[in-house]
DRENRO-518735 format. One record per residue: residue in three letters; x negated, y, z of N, C-alpha, C, CB in turn. Coordinates in Angstrom, 2 decimals. Atoms other than C-alpha are relative to their C-alpha. Glycine has a CB too. Example, Ala and Ser with C-alpha at 12.3 -4.5 7.8 and 13.67 -1.06 7.14 Angstrom:
% DRENRO-518735
(pt "Ala" (-0.89 -1.19 0.00) (-12.30 -4.50 7.80) (-0.90 1.20 0.00) (0.99 0.03 1.25))
(pt "Ser" (0.82 -1.19 -0.06) (-13.67 -1.06 7.14) (0.77 1.09 0.73) (-0.41 0.46 -1.42))
% end
This chain:
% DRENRO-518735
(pt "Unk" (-0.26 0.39 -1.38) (-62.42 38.34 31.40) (0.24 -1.49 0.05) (1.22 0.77 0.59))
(pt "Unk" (-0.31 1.56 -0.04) (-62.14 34.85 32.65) (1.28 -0.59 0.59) (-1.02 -0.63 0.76))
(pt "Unk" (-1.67 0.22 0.35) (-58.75 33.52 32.08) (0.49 -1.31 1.86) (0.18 -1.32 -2.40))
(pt "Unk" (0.04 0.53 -1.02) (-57.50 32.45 35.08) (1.50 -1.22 -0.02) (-0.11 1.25 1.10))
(pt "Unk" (-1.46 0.84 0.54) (-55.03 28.78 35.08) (0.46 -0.86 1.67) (-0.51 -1.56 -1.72))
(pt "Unk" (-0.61 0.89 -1.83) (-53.30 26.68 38.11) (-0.84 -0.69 0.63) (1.20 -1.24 0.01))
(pt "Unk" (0.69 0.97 -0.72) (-56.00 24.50 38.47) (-1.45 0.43 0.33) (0.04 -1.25 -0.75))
(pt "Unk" (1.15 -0.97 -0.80) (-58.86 26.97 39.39) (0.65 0.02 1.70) (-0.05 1.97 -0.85))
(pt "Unk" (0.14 -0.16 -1.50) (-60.01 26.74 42.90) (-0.77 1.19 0.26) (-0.68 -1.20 0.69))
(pt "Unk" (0.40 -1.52 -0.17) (-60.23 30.24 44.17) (-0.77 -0.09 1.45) (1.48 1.18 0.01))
(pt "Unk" (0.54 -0.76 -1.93) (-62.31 31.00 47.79) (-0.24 1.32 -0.07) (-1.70 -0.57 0.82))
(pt "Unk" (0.22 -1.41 -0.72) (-62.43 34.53 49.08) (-0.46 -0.11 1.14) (1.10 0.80 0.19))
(pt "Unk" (0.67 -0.23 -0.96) (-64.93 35.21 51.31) (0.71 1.43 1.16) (-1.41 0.20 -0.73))
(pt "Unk" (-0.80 -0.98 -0.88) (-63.37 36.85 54.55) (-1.16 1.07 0.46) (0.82 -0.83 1.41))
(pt "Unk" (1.38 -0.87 0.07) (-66.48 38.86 55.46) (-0.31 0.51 -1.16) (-1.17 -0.71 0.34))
(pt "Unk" (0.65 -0.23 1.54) (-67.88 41.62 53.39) (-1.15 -0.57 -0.20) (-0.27 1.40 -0.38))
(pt "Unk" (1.39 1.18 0.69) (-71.44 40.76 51.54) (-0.76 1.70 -0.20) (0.43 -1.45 -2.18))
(pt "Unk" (1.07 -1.01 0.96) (-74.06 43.49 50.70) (0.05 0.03 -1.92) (-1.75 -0.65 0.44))
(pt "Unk" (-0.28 -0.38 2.09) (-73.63 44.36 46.69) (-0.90 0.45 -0.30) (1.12 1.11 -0.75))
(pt "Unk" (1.13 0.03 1.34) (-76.99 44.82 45.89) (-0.33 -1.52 -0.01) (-1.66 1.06 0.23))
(pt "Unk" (0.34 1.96 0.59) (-76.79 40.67 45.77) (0.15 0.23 -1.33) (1.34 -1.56 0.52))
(pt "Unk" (-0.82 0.29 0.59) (-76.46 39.54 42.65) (0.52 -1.53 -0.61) (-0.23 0.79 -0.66))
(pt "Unk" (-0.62 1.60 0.53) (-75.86 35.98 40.48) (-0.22 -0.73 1.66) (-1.30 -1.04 -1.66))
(pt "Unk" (0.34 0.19 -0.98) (-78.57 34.59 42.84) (-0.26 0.15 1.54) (-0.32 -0.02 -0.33))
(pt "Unk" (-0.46 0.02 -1.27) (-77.64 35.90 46.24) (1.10 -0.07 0.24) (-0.28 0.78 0.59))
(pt "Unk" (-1.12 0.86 -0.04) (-74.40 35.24 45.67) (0.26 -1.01 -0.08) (0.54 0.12 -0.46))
(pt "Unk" (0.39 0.93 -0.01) (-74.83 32.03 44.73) (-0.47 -1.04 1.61) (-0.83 0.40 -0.89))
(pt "Unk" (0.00 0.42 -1.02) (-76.65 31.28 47.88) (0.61 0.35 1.17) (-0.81 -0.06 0.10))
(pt "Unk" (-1.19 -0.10 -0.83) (-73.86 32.74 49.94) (0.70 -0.89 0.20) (0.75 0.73 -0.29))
(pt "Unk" (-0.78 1.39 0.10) (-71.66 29.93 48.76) (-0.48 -0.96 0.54) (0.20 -0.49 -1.19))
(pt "Unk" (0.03 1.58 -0.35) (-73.78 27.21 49.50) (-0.08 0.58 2.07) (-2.00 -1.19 -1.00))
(pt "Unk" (0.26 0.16 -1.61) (-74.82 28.89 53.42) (0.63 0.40 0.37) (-0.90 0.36 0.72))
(pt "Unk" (-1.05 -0.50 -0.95) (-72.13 30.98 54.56) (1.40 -0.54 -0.56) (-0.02 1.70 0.12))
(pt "Unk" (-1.17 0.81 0.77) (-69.21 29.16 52.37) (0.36 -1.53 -0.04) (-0.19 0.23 -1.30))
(pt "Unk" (0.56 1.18 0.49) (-70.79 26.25 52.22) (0.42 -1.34 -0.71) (-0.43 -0.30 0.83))
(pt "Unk" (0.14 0.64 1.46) (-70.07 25.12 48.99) (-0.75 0.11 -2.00) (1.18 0.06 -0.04))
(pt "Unk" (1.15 0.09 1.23) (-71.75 24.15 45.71) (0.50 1.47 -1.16) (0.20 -1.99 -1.03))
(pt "Unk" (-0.28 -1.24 0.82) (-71.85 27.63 43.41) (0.39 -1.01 -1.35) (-1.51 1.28 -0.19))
(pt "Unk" (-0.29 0.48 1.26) (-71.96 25.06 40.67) (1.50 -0.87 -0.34) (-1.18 -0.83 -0.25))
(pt "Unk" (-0.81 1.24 0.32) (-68.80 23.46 41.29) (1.07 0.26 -0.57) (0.35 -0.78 1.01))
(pt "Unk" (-1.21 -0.33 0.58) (-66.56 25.64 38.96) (0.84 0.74 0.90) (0.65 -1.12 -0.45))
(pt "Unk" (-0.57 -1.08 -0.62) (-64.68 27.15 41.83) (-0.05 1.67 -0.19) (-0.37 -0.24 1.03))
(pt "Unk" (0.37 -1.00 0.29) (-64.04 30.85 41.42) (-0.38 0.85 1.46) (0.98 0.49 -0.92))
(pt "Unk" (-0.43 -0.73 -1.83) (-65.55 33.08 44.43) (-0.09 1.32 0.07) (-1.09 -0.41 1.38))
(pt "Unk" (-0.30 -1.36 -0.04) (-64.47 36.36 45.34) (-0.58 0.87 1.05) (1.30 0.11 0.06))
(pt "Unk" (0.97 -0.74 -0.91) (-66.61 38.67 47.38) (0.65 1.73 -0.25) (-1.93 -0.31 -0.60))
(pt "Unk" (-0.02 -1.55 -0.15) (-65.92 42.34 49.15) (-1.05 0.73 0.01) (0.51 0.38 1.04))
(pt "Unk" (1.21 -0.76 -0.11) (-67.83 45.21 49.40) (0.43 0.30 1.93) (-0.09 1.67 -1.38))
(pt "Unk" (-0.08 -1.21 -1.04) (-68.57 47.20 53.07) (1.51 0.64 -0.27) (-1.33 1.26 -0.28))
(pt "Unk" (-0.86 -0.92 -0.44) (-66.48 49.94 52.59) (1.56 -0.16 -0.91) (-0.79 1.46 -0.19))
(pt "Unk" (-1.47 0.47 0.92) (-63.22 47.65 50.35) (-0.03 0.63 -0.73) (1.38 0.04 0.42))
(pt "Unk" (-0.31 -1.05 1.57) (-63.73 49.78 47.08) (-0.64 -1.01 -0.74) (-0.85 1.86 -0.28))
(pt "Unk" (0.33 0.71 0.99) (-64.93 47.27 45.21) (-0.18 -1.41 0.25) (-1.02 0.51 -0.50))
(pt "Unk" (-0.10 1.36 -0.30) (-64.80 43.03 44.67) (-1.31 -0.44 -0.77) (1.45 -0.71 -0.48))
(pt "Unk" (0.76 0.59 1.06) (-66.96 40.70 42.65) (0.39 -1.51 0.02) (-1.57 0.25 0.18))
(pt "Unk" (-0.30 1.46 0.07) (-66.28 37.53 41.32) (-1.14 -0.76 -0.42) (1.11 -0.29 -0.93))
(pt "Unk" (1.31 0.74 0.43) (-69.00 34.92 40.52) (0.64 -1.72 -0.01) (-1.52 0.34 1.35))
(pt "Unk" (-0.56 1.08 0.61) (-67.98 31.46 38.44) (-0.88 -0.55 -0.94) (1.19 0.31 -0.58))
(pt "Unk" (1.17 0.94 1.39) (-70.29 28.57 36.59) (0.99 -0.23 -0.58) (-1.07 -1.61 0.22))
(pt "Unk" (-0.95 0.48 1.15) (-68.62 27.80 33.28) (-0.33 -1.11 0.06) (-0.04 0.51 -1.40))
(pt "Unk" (0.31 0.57 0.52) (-70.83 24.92 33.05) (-1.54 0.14 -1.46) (1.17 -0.20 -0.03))
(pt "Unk" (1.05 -0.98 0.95) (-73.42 27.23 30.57) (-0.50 0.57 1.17) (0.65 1.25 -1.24))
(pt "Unk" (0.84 -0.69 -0.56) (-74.27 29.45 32.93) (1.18 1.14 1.11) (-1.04 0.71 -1.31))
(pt "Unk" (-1.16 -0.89 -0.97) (-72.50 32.37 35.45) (0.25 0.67 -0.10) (0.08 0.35 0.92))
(pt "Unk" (-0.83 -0.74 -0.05) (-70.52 34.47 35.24) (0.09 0.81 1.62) (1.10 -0.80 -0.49))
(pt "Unk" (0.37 -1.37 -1.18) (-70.84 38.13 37.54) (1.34 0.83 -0.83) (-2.16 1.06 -0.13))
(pt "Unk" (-0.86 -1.12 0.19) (-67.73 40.36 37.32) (0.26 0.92 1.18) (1.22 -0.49 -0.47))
(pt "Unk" (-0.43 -0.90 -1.21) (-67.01 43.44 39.44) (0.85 0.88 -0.40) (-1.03 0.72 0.68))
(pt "Unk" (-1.29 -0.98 0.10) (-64.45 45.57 39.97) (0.08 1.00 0.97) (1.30 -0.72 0.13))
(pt "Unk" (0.14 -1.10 -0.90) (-65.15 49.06 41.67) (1.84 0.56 -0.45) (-1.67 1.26 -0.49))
(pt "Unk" (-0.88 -1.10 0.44) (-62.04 51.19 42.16) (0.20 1.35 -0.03) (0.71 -0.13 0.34))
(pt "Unk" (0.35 -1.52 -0.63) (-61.51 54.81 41.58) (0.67 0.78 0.72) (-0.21 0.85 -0.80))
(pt "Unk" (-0.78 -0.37 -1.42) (-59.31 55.74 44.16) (0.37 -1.07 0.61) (1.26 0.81 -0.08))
(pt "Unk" (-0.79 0.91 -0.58) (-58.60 53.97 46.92) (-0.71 -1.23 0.96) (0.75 -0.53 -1.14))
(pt "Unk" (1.04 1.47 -0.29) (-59.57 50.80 48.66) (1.04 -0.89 -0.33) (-0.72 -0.38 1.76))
(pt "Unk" (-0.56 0.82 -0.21) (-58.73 47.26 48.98) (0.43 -0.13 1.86) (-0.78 -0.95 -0.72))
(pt "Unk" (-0.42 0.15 -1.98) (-56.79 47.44 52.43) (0.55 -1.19 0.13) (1.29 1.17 0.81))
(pt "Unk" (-0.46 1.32 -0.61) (-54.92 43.83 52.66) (-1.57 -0.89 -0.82) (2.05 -0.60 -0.66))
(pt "Unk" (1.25 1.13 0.55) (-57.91 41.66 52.21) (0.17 -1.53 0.87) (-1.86 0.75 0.45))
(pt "Unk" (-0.94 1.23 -0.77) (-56.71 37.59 53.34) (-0.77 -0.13 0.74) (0.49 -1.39 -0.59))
(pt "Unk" (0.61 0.64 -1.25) (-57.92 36.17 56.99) (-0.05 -1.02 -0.07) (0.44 0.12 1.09))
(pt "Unk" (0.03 1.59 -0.18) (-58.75 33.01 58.25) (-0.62 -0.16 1.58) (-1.13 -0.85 -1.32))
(pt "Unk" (0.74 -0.49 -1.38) (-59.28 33.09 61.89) (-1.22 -1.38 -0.19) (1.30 -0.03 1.82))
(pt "Unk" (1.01 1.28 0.02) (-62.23 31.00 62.69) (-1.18 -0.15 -1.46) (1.16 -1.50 -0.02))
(pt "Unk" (0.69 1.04 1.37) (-63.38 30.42 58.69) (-0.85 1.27 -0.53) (1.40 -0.81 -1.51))
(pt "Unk" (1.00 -0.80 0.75) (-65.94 32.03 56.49) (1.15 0.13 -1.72) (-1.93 -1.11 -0.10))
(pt "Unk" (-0.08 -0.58 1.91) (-63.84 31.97 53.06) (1.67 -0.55 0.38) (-1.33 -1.23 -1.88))
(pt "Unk" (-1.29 0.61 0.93) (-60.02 31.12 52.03) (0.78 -0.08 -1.39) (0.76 0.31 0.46))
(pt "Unk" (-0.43 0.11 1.21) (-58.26 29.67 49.52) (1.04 0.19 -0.47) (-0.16 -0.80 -0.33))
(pt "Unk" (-1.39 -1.15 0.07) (-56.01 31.74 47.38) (0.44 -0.79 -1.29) (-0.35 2.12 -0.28))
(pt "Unk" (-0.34 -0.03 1.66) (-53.97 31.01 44.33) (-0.46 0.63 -0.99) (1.04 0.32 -0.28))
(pt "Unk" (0.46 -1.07 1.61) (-54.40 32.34 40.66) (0.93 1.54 0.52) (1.01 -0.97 -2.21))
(pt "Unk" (-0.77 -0.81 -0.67) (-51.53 34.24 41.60) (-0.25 1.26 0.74) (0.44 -0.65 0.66))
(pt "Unk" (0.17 -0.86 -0.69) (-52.47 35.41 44.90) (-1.20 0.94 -0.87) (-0.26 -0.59 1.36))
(pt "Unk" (0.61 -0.74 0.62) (-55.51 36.81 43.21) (0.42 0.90 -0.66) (-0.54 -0.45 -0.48))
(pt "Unk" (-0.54 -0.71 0.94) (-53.95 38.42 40.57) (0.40 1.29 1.05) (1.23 -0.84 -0.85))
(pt "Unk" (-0.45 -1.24 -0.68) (-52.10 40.56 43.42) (-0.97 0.49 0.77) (1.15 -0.16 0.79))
(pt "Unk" (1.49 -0.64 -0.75) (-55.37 40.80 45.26) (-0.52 1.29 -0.87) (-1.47 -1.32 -0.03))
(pt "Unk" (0.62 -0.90 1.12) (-56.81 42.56 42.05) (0.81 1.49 0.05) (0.20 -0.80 -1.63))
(pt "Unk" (-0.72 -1.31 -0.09) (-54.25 45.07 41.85) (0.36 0.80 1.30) (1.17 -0.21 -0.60))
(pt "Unk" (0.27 -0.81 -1.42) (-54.71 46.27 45.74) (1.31 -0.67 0.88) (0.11 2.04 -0.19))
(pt "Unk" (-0.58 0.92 -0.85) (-51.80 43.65 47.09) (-0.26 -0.38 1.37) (-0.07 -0.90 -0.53))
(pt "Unk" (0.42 0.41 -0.76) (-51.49 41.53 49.79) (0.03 -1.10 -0.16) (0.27 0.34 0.80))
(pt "Unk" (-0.18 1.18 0.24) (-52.04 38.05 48.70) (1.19 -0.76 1.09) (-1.38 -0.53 0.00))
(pt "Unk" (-0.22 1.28 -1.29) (-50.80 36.69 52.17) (1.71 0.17 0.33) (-1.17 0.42 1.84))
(pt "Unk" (-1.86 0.23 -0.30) (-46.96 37.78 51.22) (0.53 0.08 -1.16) (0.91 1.17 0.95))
(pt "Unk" (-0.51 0.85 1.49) (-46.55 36.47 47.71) (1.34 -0.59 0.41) (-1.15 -1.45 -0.58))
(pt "Unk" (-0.96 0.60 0.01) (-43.53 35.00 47.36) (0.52 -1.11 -1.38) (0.76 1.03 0.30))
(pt "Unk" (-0.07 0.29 1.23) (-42.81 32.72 44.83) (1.20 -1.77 -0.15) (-1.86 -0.06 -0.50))
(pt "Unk" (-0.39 1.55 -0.15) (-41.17 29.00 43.92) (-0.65 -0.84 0.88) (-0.13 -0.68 -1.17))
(pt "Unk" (0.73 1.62 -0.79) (-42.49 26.15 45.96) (-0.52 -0.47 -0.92) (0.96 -1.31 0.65))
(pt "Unk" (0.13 0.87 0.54) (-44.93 24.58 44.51) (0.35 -2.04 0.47) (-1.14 0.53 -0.23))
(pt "Unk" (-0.23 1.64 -0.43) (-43.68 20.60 44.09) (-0.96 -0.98 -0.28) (1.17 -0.60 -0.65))
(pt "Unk" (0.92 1.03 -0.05) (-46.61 19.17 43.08) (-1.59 0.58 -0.69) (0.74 -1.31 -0.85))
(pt "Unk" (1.16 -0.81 0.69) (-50.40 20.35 42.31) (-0.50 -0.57 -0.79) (-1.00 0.44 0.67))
(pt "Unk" (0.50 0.30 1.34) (-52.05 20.49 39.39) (-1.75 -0.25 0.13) (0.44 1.37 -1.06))
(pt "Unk" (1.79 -0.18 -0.33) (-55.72 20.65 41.26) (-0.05 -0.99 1.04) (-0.69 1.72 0.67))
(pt "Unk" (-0.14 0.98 -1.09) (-56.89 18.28 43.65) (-0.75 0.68 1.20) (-0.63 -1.51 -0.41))
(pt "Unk" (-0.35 -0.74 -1.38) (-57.13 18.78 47.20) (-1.35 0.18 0.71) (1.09 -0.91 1.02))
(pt "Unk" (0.76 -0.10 -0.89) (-59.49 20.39 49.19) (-0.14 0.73 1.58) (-0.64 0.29 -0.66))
% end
């Protein structure tokens, strides 16, 4: 799995996506409905239709990286908003609680005092 650290820039696409995409229609998701570069290291997180399953898609720099994650019971029911936007940006963190069927959007945690990533 790909190790996830503070200074990964996460987007989650608020809209689901069709899942027979794969590298390459995901890929061009990012640049037209996200619209940002697939290559730029960011990690991006994509739903299915019916919330039973995610996918992540990440350039190392080599090449990309496709992970999915169906579940077997259950869905993803808190999935994060953004009124207005096509994608938002989550922590390592929030993710992490995303993964396990969470709600990213009521983390709680220290304040961060100063970031380790630069700003977008």
């Amino acid at each position: 799995m790909i190790q996830l650290t503070p200074q990964m820039r996460i987007l989650v696409a608020i809209e689901a996506v069709d899942f027979r995409r794969g590298i390459d229609g995901l890929a061009r998701l990012c640049r037209d409905l996200l619209n940002t570069d697939p290559f730029s290291g960011k990690v991006f997180v994509f739903r299915s239709r019916r919330h039973t399953a995610i996918k992540i898609l990440v350039y190392d720099g080599q090449g990309f990286w496709l992970c999915h994650k169906r579940l077997s019971q259950g869905r993803f029911r808190r999935w994060p908003s953004a009124f207005g936007k096509n994608s938002k940006s989550l922590s390592p963190l929030e993710l992490q609680v995303l993964f396990f069927g969470g709600d990213p959007e009521r983390v709680e945690t220290v304040p961060i005092w100063k970031k380790v990533f630069g700003n977008d």
